[in-house]
C-alpha positions, 0 to 999 in steps of 0.5 A, a space after each residue: 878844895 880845887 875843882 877841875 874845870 874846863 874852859 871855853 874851846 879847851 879840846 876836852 871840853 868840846 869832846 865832853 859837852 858833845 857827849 853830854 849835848 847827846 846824853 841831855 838830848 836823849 834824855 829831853 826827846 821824847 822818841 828816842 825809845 824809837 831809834 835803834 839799829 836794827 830792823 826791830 826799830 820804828 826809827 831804823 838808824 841806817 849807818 852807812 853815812 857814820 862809817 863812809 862819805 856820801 851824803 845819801 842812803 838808798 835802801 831796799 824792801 823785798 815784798 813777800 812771794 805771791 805764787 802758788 807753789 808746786 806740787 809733784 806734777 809741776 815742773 820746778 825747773 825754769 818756773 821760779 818767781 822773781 824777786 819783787 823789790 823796791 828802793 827809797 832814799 834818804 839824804 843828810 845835811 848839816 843843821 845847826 843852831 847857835 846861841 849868844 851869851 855874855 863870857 864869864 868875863 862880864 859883869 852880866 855873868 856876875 849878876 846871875 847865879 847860874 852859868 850862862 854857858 851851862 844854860 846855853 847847852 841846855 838850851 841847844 839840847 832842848 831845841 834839838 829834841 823839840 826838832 827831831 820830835 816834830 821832824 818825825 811827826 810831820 813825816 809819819 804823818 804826812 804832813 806836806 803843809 811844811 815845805 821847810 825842811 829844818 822841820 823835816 829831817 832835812 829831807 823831803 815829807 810825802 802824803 800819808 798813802 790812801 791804803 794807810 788812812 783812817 778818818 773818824 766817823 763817816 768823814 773821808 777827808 781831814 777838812 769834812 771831820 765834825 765835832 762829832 768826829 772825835 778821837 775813840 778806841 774803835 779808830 784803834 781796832 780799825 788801824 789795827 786791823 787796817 796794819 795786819 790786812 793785805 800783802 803788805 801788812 805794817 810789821 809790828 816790833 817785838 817787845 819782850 816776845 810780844 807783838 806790838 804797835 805804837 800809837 801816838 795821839 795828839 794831847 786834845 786826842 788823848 782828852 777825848 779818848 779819856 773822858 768818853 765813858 760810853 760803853 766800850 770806851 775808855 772810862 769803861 774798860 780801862 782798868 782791865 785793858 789799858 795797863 802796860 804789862 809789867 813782864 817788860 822794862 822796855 823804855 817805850 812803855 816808860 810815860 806810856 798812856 796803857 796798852 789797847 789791842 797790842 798797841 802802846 798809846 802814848 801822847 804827844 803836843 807835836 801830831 801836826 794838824 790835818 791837811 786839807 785835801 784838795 787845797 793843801 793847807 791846814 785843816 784846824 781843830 784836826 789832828 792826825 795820830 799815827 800807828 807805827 809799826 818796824 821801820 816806819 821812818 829811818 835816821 841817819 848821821 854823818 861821820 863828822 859828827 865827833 864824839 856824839 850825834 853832835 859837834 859843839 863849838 864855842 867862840 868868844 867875840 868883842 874882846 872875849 867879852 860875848 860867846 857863842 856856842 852851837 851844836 851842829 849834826 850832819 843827819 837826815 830823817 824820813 819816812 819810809 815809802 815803798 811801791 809809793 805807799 807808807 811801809 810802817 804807819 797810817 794815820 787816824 785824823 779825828 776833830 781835835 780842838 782844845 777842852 773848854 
């Protein structure tokens, strides 16, 4: 029986494997369900770069109107309030990673059972959703602590806003939080709160017609929410509270922890470590989780991309003895920050550390 095959730098293969790279990267990424393009989207994917040159998107925000309005006496004419608005920028690069493999014309290749080169796009799509996961939350969370910007969407991070932080206990930094100052559902009624007080509120995307916020924890977090069952608390209400409703088949809700308070909780091992506030450094044993609310962070892509996010390349060396294959984007990812304050997220830094 005969079996299509298509080998190393055939034309179709590469258009196939970048397609396949990007459905395996999707799959592997655990924020995908974020991104989408429209502004109901916690990750707004802005398509200008994908359609035309430039290696920059500047982007605006129209605040909300702050007059009093008029009545029969007042004169309209000439009395009008100006528009208020404020711009951001995000800028894409080229990033990329290549691994080394024997062809399969080796005897390396014949000693193991499986398909080295299979297991070098395997290997690249895991190393790509790993990337953009923590490029997104060392943005969302502020943290400044990584200056490389391959771990950063290629673009610049800032530090979370004081209008949009929230510390455990009586602690008003990350470095004065206390074993004491551990991860609870009250901190998620105060950001909730803290989201919907204000001019500026963080505008929650809707969800099967509902309001909803997204709120990632750190894996140590979600412990000490888990087996806190004083009063109120999570072992307390959990079975009435904190189940997902099942009138959505939304994905975000798919691995989701529950839903408390309108926000669905979910967990993840890349929430940076905290950020010492008057040093700079890392604070350990601290964690910042994040509410997200609609456009808290943008994405975008190049037009050279090829037929998916990504653009495969194989190479053969030594006599076609050694390949090399690669993925490459030309993207960009950043937080999104108006008037100098985070529009879509704030962060909740607790004591963090793992369970003895």
């Amino acid at each position: 029986m005969a079996t299509t095959s298509f080998g190393v730098n055939d034309s179709l293969a590469v258009k196939l494997w970048s397609k396949e790279l990007t459905r395996a990267e999707r799959e592997m990424c655990d924020i995908v369900p974020l991104m989408g393009e429209d502004a109901n989207s916690i990750i707004h994917i802005k398509k200008e770069t994908s359609k035309g040159a430039g290696d920059k998107v500047t982007f605006g925000l129209r605040t909300v109107l702050s007059g009093d309005g008029m009545t029969s006496t007042d004169v309209a004419e000439g009395n009008g309030e100006s528009l208020t608005t404020y711009a951001d920028s995000i800028y894409i690069e080229e990033l990329g990673h290549v691994v080394g493999v024997k062809s399969e014309n080796t005897i390396d290749a014949q000693r193991v059972p499986f398909d080295l080169r299979a297991e070098a796009k395997d290997a690249l799509a895991e190393w790509w959703a790993k990337r953009l996961s923590v490029s997104f939350f060392n943005h969302v969370c502020g943290n400044t602590v990584q200056t490389n910007t391959k771990y950063t969407g290629l673009n610049s991070t800032t530090a979370h806003t004081s209008t949009r932080r929230i510390f455990a206990g009586t602690a008003s930094n990350d470095q004065s939080l206390t074993s004491s100052d551990t991860f609870t559902l009250d901190l998620i009624d105060q950001a909730v709160e803290m989201a919907k007080t204000g001019d500026n509120m963080i505008r929650p995307i809707k969800i099967g017609g509902q309001d909803r916020y997204v709120v990632y924890m750190h894996n140590y977090q979600v412990t000490s929410l888990r087996t806190n069952y004083s009063s109120g608390q999570w072992g307390d209400i959990q079975k009435a509270a904190l189940m997902a409703s099942n009138d959505t088949k939304h994905p975000i809700y798919s691995g989701a922890l529950g839903v408390y308070n309108g926000c669905v909780l979910r967990s993840t091992q890349d929430i940076p470590l905290g950020v010492n506030s008057s040093t700079g450094a890392a604070v350990s044993s601290t964690r910042r989780a994040v509410l997200l609310g609609a456009q808290a962070c943008v994405a975008a892509y190049g037009q050279k991309n090829g037929a998916g996010k990504y653009r495969w390349n194989e190479e053969l060396f030594d006599h076609k003895r050694r390949l090399e294959v690669s993925a490459w984007s030309i993207m960009g990812l950043k937080k999104t920050v108006f008037n100098s304050a985070d529009f879509g997220c704030l962060t909740i830094s607790t004591y963090a550390a793992a369970s003895s």
